[in-house]
N, C-alpha and C positions, 0 to 999 in steps of 0.2 A: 245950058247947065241950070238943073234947079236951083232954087234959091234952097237956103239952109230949114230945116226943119224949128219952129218955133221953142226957143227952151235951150237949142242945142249951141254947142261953145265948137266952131270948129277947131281942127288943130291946128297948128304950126303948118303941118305937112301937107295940111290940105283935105285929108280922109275928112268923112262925117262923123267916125269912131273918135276921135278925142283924142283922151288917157289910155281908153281901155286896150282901142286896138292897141298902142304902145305897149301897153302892158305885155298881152299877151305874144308880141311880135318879138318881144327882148325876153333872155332867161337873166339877163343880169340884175340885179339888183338895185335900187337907185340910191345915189352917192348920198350918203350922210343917212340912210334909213335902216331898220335894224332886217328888215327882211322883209320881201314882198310876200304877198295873199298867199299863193303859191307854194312859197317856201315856208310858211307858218302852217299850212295845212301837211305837206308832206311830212314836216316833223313830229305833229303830231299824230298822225298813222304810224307812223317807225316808234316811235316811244309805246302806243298800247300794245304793238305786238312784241315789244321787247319785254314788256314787263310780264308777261306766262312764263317764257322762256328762262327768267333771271330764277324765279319761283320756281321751276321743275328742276333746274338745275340744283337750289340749293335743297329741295327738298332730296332728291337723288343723294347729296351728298349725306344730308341727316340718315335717312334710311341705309346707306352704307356703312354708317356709322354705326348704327345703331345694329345693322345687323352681322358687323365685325365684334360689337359689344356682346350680343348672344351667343356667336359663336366662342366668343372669350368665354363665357359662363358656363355655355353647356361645354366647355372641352376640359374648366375646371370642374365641374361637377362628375365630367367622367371620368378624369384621373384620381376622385375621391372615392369615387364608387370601384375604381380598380384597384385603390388600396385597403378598399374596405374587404372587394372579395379575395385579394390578395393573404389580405391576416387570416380571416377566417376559412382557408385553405380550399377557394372556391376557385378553384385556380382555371374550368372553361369558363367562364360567363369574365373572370380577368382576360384572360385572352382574347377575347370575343373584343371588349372595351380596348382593351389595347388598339388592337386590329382600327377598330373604329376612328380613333383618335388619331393614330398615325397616316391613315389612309390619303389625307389631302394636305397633307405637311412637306413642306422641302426639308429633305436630310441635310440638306448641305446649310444650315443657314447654323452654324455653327455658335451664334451667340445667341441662341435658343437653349439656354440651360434648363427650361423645367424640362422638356422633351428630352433631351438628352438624357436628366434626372430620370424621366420614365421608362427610357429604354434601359437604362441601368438598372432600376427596379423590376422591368420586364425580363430579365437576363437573370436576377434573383431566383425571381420566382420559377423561372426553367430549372435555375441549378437544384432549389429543394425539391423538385421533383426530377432530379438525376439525368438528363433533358442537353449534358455536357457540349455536345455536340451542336443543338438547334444555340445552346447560348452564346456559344464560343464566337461565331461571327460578330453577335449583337453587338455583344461587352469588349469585342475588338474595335467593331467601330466607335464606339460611346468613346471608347480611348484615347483613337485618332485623331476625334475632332476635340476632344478636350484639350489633347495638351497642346492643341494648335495657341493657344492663351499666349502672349507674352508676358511675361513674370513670373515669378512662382509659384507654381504646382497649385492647382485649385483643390479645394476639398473635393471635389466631384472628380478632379481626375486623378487624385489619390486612391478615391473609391475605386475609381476603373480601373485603375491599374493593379490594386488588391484583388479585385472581381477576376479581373482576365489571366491572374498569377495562379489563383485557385483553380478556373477551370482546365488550363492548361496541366497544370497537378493530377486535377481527378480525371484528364484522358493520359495522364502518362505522359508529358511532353514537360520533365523534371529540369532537364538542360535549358529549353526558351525559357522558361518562367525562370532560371538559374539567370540565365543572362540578361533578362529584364531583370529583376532586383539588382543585377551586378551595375548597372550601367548609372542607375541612379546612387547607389551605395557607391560609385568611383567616379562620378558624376558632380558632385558638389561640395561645400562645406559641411561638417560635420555639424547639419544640426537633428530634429528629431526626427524627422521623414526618413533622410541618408542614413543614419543606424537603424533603423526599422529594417530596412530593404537590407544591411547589411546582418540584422540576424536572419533573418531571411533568408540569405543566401545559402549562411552556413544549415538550416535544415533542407534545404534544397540538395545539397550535399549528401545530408544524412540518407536524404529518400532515398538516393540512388547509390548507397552505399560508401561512399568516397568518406569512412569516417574521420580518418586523420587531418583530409584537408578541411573538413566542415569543425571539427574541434581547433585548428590551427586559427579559424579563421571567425570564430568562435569568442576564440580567447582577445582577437584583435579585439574585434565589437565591446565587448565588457570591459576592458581597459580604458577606451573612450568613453565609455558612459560614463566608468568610473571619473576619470578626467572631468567629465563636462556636465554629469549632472549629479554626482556625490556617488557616497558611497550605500548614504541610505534611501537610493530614490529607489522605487519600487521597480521601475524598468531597467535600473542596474540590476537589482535584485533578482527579475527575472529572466536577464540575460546570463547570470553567474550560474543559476538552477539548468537554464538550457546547455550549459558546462558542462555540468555537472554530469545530466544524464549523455552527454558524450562519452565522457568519463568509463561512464559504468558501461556503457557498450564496450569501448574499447578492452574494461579489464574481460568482460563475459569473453569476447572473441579473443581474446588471447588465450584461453584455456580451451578455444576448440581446434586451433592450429598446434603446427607441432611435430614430426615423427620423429627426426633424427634425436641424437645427445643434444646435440651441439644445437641442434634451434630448438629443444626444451629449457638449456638453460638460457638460451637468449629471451627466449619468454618470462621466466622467471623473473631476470631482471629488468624486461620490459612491464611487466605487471607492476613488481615495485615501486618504478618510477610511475606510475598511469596511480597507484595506491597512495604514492607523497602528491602528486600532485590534486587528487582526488580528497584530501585529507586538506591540505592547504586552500583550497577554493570556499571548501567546504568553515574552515578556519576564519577565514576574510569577508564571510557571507554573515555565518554569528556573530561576528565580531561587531556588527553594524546593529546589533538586537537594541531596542530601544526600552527605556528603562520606565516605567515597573513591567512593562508586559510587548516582548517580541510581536509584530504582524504574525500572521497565520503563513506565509511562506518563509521567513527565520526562523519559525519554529521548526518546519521540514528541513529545514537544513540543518538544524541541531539534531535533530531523530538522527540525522543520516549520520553525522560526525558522530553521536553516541555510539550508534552500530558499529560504526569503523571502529573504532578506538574500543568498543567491546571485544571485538574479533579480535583486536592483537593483543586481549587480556589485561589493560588497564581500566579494569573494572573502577576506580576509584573517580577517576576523570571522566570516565560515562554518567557513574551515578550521578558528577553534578552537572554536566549536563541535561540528564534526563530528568531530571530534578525540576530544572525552570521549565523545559521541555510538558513536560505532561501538567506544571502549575497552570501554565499558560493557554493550555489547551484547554485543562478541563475551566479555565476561566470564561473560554472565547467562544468554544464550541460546545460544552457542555460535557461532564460524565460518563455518557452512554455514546458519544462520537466513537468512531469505530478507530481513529486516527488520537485520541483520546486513550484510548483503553491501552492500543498498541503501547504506546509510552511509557503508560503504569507499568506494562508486563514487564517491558526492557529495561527500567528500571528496581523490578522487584528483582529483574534475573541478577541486572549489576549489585545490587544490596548482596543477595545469595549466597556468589561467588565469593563474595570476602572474607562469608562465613562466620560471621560474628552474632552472636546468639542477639544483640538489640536488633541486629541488618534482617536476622528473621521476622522480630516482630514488627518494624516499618514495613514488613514485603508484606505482610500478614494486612498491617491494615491499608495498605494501599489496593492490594490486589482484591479484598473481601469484596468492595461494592464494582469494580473493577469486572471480577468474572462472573456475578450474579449479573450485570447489569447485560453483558453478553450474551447470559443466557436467554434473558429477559424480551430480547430486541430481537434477536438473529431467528430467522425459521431455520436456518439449515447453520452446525456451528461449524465453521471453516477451519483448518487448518492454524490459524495464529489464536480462535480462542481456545482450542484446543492445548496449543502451546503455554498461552498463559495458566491455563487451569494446573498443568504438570509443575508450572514453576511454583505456583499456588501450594498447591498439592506437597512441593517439597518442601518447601518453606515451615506447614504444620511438621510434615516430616523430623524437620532438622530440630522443631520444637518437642518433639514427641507427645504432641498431638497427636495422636492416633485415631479419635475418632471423627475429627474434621478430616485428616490426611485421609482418611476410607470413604468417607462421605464425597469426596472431590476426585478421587481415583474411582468411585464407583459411577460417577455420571461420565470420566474419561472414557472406560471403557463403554458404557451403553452407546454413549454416539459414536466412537468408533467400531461397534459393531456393525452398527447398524447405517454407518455411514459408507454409500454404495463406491469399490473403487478403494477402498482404506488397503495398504497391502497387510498382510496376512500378520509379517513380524511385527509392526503395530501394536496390532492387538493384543501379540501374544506378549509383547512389553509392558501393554496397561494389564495386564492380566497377571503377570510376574508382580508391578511394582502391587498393587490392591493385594495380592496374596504373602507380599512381605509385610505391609500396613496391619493386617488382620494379623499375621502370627505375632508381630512384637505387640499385641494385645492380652497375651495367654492363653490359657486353654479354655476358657470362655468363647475362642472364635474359631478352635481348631477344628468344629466338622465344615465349617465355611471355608478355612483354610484348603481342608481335604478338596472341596467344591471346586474351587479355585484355581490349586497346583497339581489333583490328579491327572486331567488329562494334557495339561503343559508339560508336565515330566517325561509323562508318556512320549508325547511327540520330540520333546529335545533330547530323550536317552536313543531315539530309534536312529535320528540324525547325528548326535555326538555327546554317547553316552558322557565322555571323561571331561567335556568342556568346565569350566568352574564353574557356569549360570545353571547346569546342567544337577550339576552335583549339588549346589547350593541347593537348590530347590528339593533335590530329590532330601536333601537332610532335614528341611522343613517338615516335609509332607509324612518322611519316618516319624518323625517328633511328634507329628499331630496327631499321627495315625495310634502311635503308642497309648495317649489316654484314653480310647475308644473301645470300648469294650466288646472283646470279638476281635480285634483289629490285630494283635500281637503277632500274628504270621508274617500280616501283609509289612507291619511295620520293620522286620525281622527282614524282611526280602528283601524291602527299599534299603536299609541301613546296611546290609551286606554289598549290594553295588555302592554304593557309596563308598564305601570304606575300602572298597578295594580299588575303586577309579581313584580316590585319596592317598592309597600306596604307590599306587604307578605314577605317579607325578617326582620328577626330581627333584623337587622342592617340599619340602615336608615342615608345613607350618602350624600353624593356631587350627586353620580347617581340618586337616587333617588330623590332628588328636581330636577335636571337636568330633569328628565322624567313628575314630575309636572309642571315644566317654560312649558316647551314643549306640553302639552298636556290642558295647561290653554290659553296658545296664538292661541291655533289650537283653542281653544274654542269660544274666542273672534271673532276670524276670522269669527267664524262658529254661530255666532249671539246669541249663546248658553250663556248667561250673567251669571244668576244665576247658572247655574254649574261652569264656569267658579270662578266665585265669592268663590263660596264653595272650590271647590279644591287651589286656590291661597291663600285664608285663610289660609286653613292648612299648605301649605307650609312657608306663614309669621310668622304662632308663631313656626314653628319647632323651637329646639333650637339646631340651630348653635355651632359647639366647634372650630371648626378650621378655619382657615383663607380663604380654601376655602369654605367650607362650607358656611359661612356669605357672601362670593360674588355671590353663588349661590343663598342664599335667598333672597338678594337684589334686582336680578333681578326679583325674583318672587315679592315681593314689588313694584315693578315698575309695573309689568305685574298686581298686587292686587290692588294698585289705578286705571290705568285704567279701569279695569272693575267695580270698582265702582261710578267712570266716566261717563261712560256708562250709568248707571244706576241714573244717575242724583244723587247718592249722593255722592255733593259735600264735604258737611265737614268732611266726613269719609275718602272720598279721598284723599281731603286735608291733615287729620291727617296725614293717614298712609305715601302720598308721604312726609311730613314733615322729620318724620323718618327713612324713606327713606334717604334723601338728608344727615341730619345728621350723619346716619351710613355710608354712602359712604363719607364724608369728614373724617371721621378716619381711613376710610379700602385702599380708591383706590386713585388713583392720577388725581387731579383737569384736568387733560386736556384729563382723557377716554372722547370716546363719550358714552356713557353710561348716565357719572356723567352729561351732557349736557343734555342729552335727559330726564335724569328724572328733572330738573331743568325748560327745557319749559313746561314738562306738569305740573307740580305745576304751572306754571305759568299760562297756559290754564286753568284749576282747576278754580282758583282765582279767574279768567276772568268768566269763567261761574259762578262761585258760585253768584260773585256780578248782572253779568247778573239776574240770576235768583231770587234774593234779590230783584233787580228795578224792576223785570217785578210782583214779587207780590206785592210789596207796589202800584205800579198802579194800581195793578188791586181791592185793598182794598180799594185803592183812586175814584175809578170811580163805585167801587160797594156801596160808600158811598153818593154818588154824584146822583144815582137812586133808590138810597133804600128806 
C-alpha cells in the first residue's frame, strides 16, 4: 500500500478522497448545514428558469387584459356608431354593425343588459322600417331573458314588453298581445306599469272590435287611476279621453244596426244611455280644469261637452263652456290654431242661437279674426271653415249687415264652387243665401240679384216648382226683374207662377198676398186693369189673422184702389182707400211713408171723383141748352 500523497488528510474510511468523495457518494445533506454544493447550485438553475416563465405569464395576463379592454372599446364605439346610423336613417351600415357586434357574444349571458339594450334597439329600428316579422323573434327574445330579473320589472323589460306588444299588433296577432298586457294588468298591485298594460288592454279590445268589453274595461282602468293618482293627473286625464272615444264609437255603431221596431227602439234607448254616460265622463274630466287656464286635453273635453250640450239645444251652457274653451286655447295654442278657431265658431254658433241682438255682436267680433285667420293659413278651406264663415255670415245677417253678410257669403260660395266633390245642393244654398243678402240691399243690387237667382229658380221650379224655397226665390227675382228696364214680361211670367203656386197651397199667409201685391202692381204697370182689379180684390177680402198679415193686405188695399182709379171708379176707390186709411191708423205708425202715400191718393181720388162730377153736370148743362 502507498504511503499517503504529501498535503493529503486521509479519511475516516480509509479512501484517499477525504470529504469529497463523501460528498459526492451521499445525496443527503449534512446535519446542522443549510445545504450542500450541490443543492445550492441546482436551486439556483431552477429559480433563472422560473423567473421568464413568471414574466410571460404575467405578461400574457396584461395583454389579455388589455385586449379584453379594446374589445370593450371598439364594441362601445360600435354600438355608437350603430346608433348614430340608426337616427340618421342609415339603417344598412346599422345592420352591418349590429351584425358585427353580436357575432362573438353569448346570447345567453342574460346579465348583459347593454346587449340586450341593442338588440332592443336593433328590433326598433326593423320595426321603422315595417320589417314586423324579421323583428318579432329579436324583441321576443330581448323579452325572455329580461324578465328572467328577480324583482320588478326592469325599465328595459318594460321596453320589451311594449316593443313585442306593438309588433304583434302590426302582424295582426291583437288577442297574444291582449293577453300579454292582461297578465301583467291581473298580475300585480295596482301601481303605474299594471294600469298602463290595463289601458292597454282595453284598446286591444277596440282593435278587434270587442267594443263593449274594451269600454267596460276601460271604465275599470280610469276609476283606479282616479283612486290612486287623482283626479287631475294627466294619465287619469288620458285614460277618461280613451272613454270617451269608446263612447262615440259605440253611439256611431248603434245608428248602423237595427231593422226591426222593436230593436230600433232598443237602440234608441241604448244611444241614450251611451249620450248620459258620454256627457257624464265628459262632466268629470272638466270638472278637474285647473284655474286660470285648463291643460290642452281639458280643453278637448270641454269642446266635446259644449258640442253635446249644443246638440240637445242648451245653447246657454255651451256658450259658457265654449267661452273658457276657445279663451284657453287661443292663450295656449294661439288664434290661428285650427282647434282654436273650431271653438270661436261653436261658440259664435251657441251666442246665435239665443238670438239676442248683443249674442250677434260677440259672434261678430269673435268670429271676424277667427275666419280671416282661416282663410289666411288653410291652402284648401275644409269643411268646418266653411262652416264658420255661414255662422259668420249669419251673424251680419241677423245684424243687417248686408254688406259684410255678402262679402262672407260671396267667398262661401267661390270655394264651394270650386271646391272639387262639394255636392251640388251646397252650392245651390250659398247661392240662395248671397242672392237673399244682395236683395234685402235694394235695387241697387237687383241685376246681381237677377245674376244670382236666375238660374237657381230655373232649376228649383223644373224639380219643385210649388216648394216654398222655390217660390221664395222665384218672388225675389220678379221683384228684381220689375225695376229693369225691358224686363216687365219676364217679371210678369215669374210673378204669375208665383202667384199661382201661392194659391195652390192650403195655407194662405203673409207670402201669399205678398206674391198677389206683387203681381197686381206688375199688373197695373202692365196696363192690364181689370186683372189687376180681380186679383187685388181677392187679396182685399182675404181675411187677415195676424199683424202681419193685415199689413200685407193693406198694401194690397192701396195697390186695389188704385186700380180702381184707374179705371175711373172713383167711389169704389174712394171706399176702399177709405178703409184703407182707417185700418192703417190702427195697425202702423202715422209717419210710414205708406200711411202718406195712401193718404195723397184718397186725396187724388176725391180730386178726380169731383173733377169728374163737374165735367158731367156740364155736360147735362149744355146738352140741356141744345136739346
Amino acid at each position: 500500500m502507498a504511503p499517503p500523497r504529501h498535503g493529503s488528510r486521509p479519511h475516516s474510511d480509509g479512501t484517499k478522497y477525504g470529504h469529497k468523495a463523501s460528498y459526492y457518494a451521499s445525496s443527503e445533506p449534512s446535519a446542522g448545514l443549510y445545504g450542500s454544493k450541490r443543492e445550492h447550485t441546482s436551486k439556483g438553475r431552477r429559480y433563472r428558469c422560473d423567473k421568464p416563465n413568471a414574466e410571460h405569464e404575467e405578461c400574457e395576463r396584461k395583454l389579455e387584459k388589455l385586449q379584453k379592454a379594446h374589445q370593450k372599446v371598439v364594441e362601445s364605439l360600435r354600438i355608437a356608431l350603430f346608433r348614430s346610423h340608426m337616427k340618421s336613417k342609415n339603417y344598412g351600415d346599422a345592420e352591418k354593425l349590429y351584425h358585427e357586434t353580436v357575432i362573438d357574444r353569448d346570447p345567453s349571458k342574460t346579465e348583459d343588459t347593454e346587449m340586450l339594450d341593442l338588440e332592443h334597439s336593433f328590433a326598433d329600428m326593423l320595426m321603422e322600417q315595417k320589417k314586423f316579422l324579421e323583428a318579432e323573434p329579436i324583441s321576443r327574445a330581448v323579452w325572455e331573458r329580461s324578465k328572467q330579473c328577480s324583482g320588478p320589472p326592469s325599465d328595459l323589460s318594460k321596453k320589451s314588453h311594449r316593443q313585442l306588444c306593438s309588433i304583434l299588433c302590426a302582424l295582426g296577432k291583437h288577442r297574444e298581445a291582449e293577453t300579454m298586457h292582461m297578465r301583467v294588468y291581473q298580475g300585480g298591485e295596482m301601481n303605474a306599469w299594471v294600469l298602463e298594460n290595463g289601458d292597454e288592454v282595453s284598446q286591444r279590445r277596440r282593435e278587434q272590435g270587442e267594443l263593449k268589453k274594451g269600454k267596460e274595461n276601460q271604465l275599470e282602468v280610469w276609476n283606479k287611476r282616479r283612486e290612486q293618482n287623482g283626479v287631475r293627473d294627466h294619465r287619469t286625464i288620458q285614460s277618461g279621453l280613451c272613454l270617451i272615444r269608446f263612447l262615440e264609437e259605440l253611439i256611431a255603431a248603434v245608428d248602423q244596426t237595427g231593422g226591426t221596431d222593436a230593436e230600433r227602439r232598443l237602440n234608441i234607448s241604448l244611444k241614450e244611455a251611451y249620450k248620459c254616460e258620454f256627457e257624464w265622463v265628459l262632466g268629470e274630466i272638466w270638472a278637474t280644469r285647473a284655474v286660470p287656464e285648463p291643460n290642452v286635453n281639458v280643453l278637448g273635453a270641454g269642446h266635446k261637452l259644449g258640442v253635446s250640450l249644443f246638440c240637445r239645444n242648451k245653447f246657454s251652457a255651451a256658450e259658457e263652456i265654449f267661452t273658457t274653451v276657445w279663451k284657453g286655447r287661443n292663450s295656449q295654442l294661439g288664434e290661428q290654431d285650427v282647434s282654436t278657431m273650431s271653438s270661436g265658431g261653436m261658440l259664435v254658433k251657441s251666442l246665435h242661437r239665443q238670438g239676442k241682438n248683443e249674442d250677434y255682436l260677440g259672434a261678430v267680433k269673435i268670429l271676424h279674426p277667427v275666419w280671416h285667420a282661416k282663410l289666411a293659413v288653410m291652402k284648401h278651406v275644409d269643411a268646418e271653415t266653411l262652416s264658420i264663415g255661414q255662422t259668420f255670415a249669419q251673424a251680419y245677417y241677423s245684424l243687417e249687415d248686408w254688406p259684410n253678410a255678402e262679402h262672407v257669403y260671396r267667398l262661401i260660395l267661390y270655394h264651394k264652387s270650386r271646391q272639387s266633390g262639394c255636392p251640388p245642393g251646397e252650392i245651390e244654398d250659398a247661392r240662395w243665401l248671397l242672392g237673399q243678402t244682395l236683395y234685402n240691399q235694394g235695387t241697387a243690387k237687383n241685376r246681381e240679384v237677377e245674376i244670382v237667382l236666375g238660374d237657381l229658380y230655373q232649376q228649383w221650379n223644373t224639380r219643385s216648382p210649388n216648394s216654398n224655397t222655390t217660390l221664395q226665390c222665384g218672388q225675389m227675382l220678379a221683384s228684381s226683374l220689375s225695376t229693369q228696364t225691358g224686363r216687365a214680361n219676364d217679371a210678369l211670367n215669374v210673378a204669375l207662377k208665383v202667384f199661382d203656386g201661392r194659391g195652390a197651397a192650403v195655407e194662405k199667409s203673409v207670402p201669399y198676398l205678398d206674391s198677389g201685391r206683387l203681381y197686381g202692381s206688375l199688373l197695373l204697370e202692365d196696363e192690364n186693369l181689370s186683372e189687376a182689379e180681380r186679383v187685388l180684390e181677392s187679396m182685399w177680402k182675404h181675411d187677415a189673422k195676424g199683424a202681419e198679415e193685415q199689413k200685407m193686405r193693406l198694401k194690397c188695399g192701396h195697390l186695389y184702389g188704385q186700380a180702381l182709379a184707374k179705371r175711373h171708379k172713383y167711389p169704389d176707390a174712394k171706399r176702399i182707400l177709405d178703409a184703407v186709411t182707417a185700418d192703417q191708423g190702427a195697425v202702423l205708425p202715422a209717419e210710414l211713408p205708406e200711411v202718406a202715400e195712401t193718404r195723397r191718393l184718397l186725396e187724388e181720388v176725391n180730386r178726380l171723383d169731383k173733377e169728374k162730377k163737374r165735367v158731367k153736370r156740364n155736360s147735362k148743362r149744355k146738352a140741356g141748352l141744345f136739346g
